[in-house]
N, C-alpha and C positions, 0 to 999 in steps of 0.2 A: 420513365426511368424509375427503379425502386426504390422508397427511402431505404437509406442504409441506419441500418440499427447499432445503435451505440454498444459499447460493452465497459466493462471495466480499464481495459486495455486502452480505448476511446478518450480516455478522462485525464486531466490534471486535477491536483486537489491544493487548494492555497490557504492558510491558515494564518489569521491575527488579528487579535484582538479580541477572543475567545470565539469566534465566528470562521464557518469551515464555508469554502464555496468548492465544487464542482463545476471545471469547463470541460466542453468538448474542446481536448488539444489541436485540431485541426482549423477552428472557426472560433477560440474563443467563448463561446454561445454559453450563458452560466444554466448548468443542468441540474442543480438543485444549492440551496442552501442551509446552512443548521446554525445557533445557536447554543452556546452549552451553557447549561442552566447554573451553573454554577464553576467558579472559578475567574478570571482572569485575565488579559496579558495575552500573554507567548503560548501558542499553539504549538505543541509536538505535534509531526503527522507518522505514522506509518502503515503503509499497504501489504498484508500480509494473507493472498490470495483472494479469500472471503469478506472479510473484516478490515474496516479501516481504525488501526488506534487512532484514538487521538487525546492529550493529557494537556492538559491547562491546570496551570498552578496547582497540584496535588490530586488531581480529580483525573480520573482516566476513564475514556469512554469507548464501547465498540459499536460503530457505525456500519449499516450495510452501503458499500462502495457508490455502487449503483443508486441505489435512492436518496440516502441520506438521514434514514430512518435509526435512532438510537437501538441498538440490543441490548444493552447494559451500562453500568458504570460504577464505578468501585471508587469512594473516597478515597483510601489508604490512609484510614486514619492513622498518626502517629509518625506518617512518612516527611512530613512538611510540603513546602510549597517550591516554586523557582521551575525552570525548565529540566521536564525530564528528558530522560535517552532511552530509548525502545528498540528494543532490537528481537527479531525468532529467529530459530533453524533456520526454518524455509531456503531461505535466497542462499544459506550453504551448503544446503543438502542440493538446492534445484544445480548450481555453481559444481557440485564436488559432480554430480548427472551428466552435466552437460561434460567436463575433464574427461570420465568415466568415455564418452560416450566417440568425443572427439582421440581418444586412445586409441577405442576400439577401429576408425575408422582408418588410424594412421596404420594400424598393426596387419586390417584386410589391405591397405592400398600396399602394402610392402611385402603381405604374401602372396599378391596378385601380381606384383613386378617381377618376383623372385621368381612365380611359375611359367612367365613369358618367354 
């Protein structure tokens, strides 16, 4: 039987105590974990295709999903500290797509009924 191969889609991501873990949501199974080198407390998370935010106490970081591997991180000096709110396009452009799309399908099933 072939192992099946994880993907991002595969994954939960759990956050506290300045420490991020990755499960596979099916089994649990923890598939990597991080560390943020500086900060805090309370873990923001968000999944925004590529990149996982993630911001502790004033410090914001972008993690590759999949691995777990840091890309960046930006103090924001001057910003202070306490839990932030992260938010992209993405999920409303993917969301405004999907309306768009589920439109179009109601608009062919009803020039199809009409031409019956």
């Amino acid at each position: 039987m072939p192992e099946h191969r994880l993907t991002i889609d595969d994954l939960i991501f759990v956050g506290f105590n300045r420490r991020i873990a990755a499960l596979d949501k099916r089994t649990c199974e923890t598939i990597w974990k991080w560390k943020a080198p500086n900060g805090t407390g309370y873990v923001t998370l968000l999944v925004d295709s590529d990149i996982l935010f993630a911001s502790v106490q004033g410090y914001t970081y972008g993690l590759d999903p999949a691995t777990g591997r840091q890309l960046w991180y930006n103090a924001l000096s001057g910003m202070g500290t306490g839990a932030a709110s992260l938010a992209t396009t993405t999920a409303i452009s993917n969301n405004a797509l999907l309306g768009a799309a589920d439109a179009d399908a109601q608009q062919a099933a009803a020039a199809g009924a009409a031409g019956s």
